[in-house]
N, C-alpha and C positions, 0 to 999 in steps of 0.2 A: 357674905355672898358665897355660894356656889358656882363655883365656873364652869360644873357640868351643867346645870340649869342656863339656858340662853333669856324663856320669857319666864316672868313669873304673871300670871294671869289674875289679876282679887277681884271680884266681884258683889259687891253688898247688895242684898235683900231685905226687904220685909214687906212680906206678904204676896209675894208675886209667884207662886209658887207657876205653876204652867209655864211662864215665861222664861223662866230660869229654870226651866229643862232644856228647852228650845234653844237657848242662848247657852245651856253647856255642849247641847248636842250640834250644834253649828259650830263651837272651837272643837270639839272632836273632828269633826268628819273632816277637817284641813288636813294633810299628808303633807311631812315635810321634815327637811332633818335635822332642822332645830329639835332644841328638848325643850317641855314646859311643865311649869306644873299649876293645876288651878286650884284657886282660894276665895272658897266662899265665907263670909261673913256676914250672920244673921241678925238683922237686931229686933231681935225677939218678937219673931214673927208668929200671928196665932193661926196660920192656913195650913199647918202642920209640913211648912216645906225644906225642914230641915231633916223630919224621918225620909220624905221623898230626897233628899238625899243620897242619904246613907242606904237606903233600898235601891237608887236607880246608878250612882254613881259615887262607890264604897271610893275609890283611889281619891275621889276631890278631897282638898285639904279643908272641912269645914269645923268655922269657929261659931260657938254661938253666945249671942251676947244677952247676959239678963236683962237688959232696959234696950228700950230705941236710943242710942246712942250718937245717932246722926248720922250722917253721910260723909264728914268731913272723915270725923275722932273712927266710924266703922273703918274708912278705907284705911287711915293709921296703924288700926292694928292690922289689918292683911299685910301690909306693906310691911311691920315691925319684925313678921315672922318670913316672909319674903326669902328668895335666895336665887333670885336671876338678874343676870346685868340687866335688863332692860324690865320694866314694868309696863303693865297693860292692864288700865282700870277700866273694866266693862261695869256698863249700870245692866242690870236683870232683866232689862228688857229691849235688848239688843241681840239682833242674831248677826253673825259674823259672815261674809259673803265670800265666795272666791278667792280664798287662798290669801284674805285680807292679812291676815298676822301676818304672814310668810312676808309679803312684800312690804308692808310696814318696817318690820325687820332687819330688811334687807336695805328698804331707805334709808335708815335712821345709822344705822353700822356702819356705813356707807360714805353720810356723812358726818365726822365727828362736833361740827357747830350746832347740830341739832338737837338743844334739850326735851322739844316734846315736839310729837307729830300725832295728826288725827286724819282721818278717811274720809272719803265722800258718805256722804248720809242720805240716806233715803226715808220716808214714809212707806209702810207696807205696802202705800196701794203703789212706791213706786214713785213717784212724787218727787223732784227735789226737798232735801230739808237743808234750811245756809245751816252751814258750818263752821263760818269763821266770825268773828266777834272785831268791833273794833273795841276799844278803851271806851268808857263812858267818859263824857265830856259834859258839862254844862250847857254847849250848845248841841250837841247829838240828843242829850237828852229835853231840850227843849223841841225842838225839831220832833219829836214824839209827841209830846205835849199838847201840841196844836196840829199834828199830825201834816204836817212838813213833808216828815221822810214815805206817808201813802200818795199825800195829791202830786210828788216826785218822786214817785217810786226805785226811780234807776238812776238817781241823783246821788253823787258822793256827796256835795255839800250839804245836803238837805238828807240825809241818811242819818239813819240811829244806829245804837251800837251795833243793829243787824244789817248784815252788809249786803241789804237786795239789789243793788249795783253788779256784785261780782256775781257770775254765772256758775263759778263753782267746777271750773272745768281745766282750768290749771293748778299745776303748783303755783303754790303762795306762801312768803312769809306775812304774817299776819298778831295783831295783837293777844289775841285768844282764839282759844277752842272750845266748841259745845264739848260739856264734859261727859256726855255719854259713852264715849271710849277716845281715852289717850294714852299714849304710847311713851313712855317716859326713861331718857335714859339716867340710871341710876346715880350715878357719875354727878349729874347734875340736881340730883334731888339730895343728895348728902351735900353737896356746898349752899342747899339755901334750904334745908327742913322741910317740913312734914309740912302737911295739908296744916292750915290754921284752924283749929276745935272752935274757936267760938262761933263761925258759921256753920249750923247748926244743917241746913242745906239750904241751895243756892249760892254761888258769887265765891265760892272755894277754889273751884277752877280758874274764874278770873282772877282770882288772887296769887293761884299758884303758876300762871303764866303772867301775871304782873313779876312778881318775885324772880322767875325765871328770864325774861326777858333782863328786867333791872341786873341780874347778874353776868349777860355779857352771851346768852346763849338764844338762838334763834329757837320761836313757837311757830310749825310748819303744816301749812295743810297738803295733803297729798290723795289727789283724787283718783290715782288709780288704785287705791285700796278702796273697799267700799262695805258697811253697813246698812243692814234695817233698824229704826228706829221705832218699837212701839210708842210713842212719845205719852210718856204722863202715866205711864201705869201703873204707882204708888201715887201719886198727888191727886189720879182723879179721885180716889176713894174720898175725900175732903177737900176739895180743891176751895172753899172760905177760908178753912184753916191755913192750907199754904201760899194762898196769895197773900197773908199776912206775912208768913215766915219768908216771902220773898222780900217786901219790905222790908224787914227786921235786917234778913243779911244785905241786904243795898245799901242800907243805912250804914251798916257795920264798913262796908266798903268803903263807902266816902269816907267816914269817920280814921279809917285807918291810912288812908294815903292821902289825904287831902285834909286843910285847914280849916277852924271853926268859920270862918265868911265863906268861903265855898260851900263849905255844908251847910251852912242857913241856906246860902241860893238855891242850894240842889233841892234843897228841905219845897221851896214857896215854889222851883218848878215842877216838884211833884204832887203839893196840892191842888196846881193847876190842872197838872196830867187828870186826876183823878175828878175833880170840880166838874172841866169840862164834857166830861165824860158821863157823870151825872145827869149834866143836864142836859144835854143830846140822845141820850137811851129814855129818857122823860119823857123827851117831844115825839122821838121813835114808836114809844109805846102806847098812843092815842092814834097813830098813823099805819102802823103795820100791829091789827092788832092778829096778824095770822102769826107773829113769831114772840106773841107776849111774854111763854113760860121763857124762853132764851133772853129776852132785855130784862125779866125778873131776874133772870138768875145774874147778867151784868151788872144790872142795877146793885143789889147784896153785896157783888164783889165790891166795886168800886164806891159806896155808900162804906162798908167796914172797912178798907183801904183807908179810906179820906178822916176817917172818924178815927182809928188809932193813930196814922200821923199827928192828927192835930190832938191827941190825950197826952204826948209826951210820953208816953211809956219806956220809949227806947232810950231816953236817958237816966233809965233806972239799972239796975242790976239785976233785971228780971231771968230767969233762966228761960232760952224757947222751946214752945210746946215741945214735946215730947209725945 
């Protein structure tokens, strides 16, 4: 650690090149007397945005990795090379709002109980996006399943891990955070390790404010910081393939903090999650046939969801896509 460095900023890519101009040129333009320094790490992205780079922004510290490496194992090495008490993992497609660092910063220094803190989050058009996560549960997530937590929308008990109850307009301590930008003091990431590599992406941030929580430190939302979120701007490029990898890392989640009988039930409520949904976009698509290509394409998701849950795959030693 460097003590003249206050934030250390990592950001992983691939393939998002535009966005992650946007999103470095949004932490530039903050003024402020903290010092930072930012760290991109590519995983081997083919939109040529690591010479855009090195041409548009020579001082960032960019790492580039020969394989897509993951999102977990990328942010690992930003972090390994790292040298500011505080860390700030932005995803590539996020722009930084209003002096958001600065105050983030300034909360978390502020107060020393806080291992990780995250911003309000916006959609471009502007939009609330939740922020804060609960724990997945067996019944949160059956609650989803039969969709519970929409026909009660603003119901904590009938709520999923996304928390559309809370407005999002106070501080909160809170189970989790969307991991598109969090703010992590170092201090607490050296007493409980690194991002866990075998989630490949997805469910890495829940893990890493599980672990964080479990070690005695609060996970804090703070909405007077505030972000835009491009949301999905690597996953839409294939979004089959990552509804899979979402699966894959959910699965890993259960498997790692919870016991074989809980994970079978989590396993038959996500059959259901996904069965149900099947056959409701079926009956959809005879009825509205104005929005067919869109139930086609639910229909694929949730048709290859339901079809590798039930191949077993996940209890092999498969390595995920890449």
């Amino acid at each position: 650690m460097d003590k003249s460095i206050d934030i250390s900023i990592v950001i992983v890519n691939w393939n998002t090149k535009e966005l992650l101009l946007k999103c470095i040129e949004s932490i530039k333009k903050e003024k402020s007397i903290y010092q930072k320094e930012i760290i991109v790490v590519d995983n081997d992205s083919s939109d040529n945005s690591p010479q855009v780079i090195i041409d548009h922004h020579p001082d960032v510290h960019l790492i580039r990795n020969k394989a897509n490496l993951g999102f977990a194992k990328a942010n690992n090495i930003g972090i390994t090379v790292s040298k500011g008490s505080y860390l700030c993992l932005i995803n590539s497609d996020v722009e930084v709002l209003d002096d958001c660092l600065y105050k983030l910063y300034e909360f978390i220094d502020s107060n020393p109980q806080i291992g990780i803190v995250g911003p309000k989050i916006f959609y471009p058009d502007m939009r609330d996006h939740d922020s804060c996560r609960n724990y997945p549960t067996l019944w949160n997530n059956f609650c989803e399943a039969i969709a519970l937590n929409k026909i009660f929308s603003y119901s904590k008990t009938f709520s999923g891990e996304h928390m559309e109850y809370f407005h999002h307009d106070k501080t909160l301590k809170t189970d989790s955070l969307v991991g598109c930008f969090l703010m992590i003091r170092r201090a607490a990431l050296n007493q409980i390790g690194l991002f866990d590599e075998q989630f490949f992406i997805f469910a890495e941030e829940l893990d890493l404010c599980h672990r964080i929580k479990k070690s005695g430190w609060d996970v804090v939302f703070f909405p007077e910081a505030a972000i835009i979120h491009h949301h999905g701007a690597s996953t839409s490029k294939d979004p089959l393939r990552f509804s899979i990898e979402q699966i894959i890392s959910k699965i890993k989640y259960w498997k790692k903090h919870h016991g074989r009988l809980v994970v079978m039930t989590f396993l038959l409520i996500l059959i259901m999650h996904h069965g149900i949904r099947l056959v409701s976009e079926s009956i959809l698509y005879f009825f509205k046939p104005s929005e067919k290509v869109q139930i086609i394409q639910r229909l694929s998701k949730n048709y290859l969801c339901l079809k590798y849950i039930l191949s077993g795959k996940y209890n092999g030693n498969r390595a995920s896509m890449a």
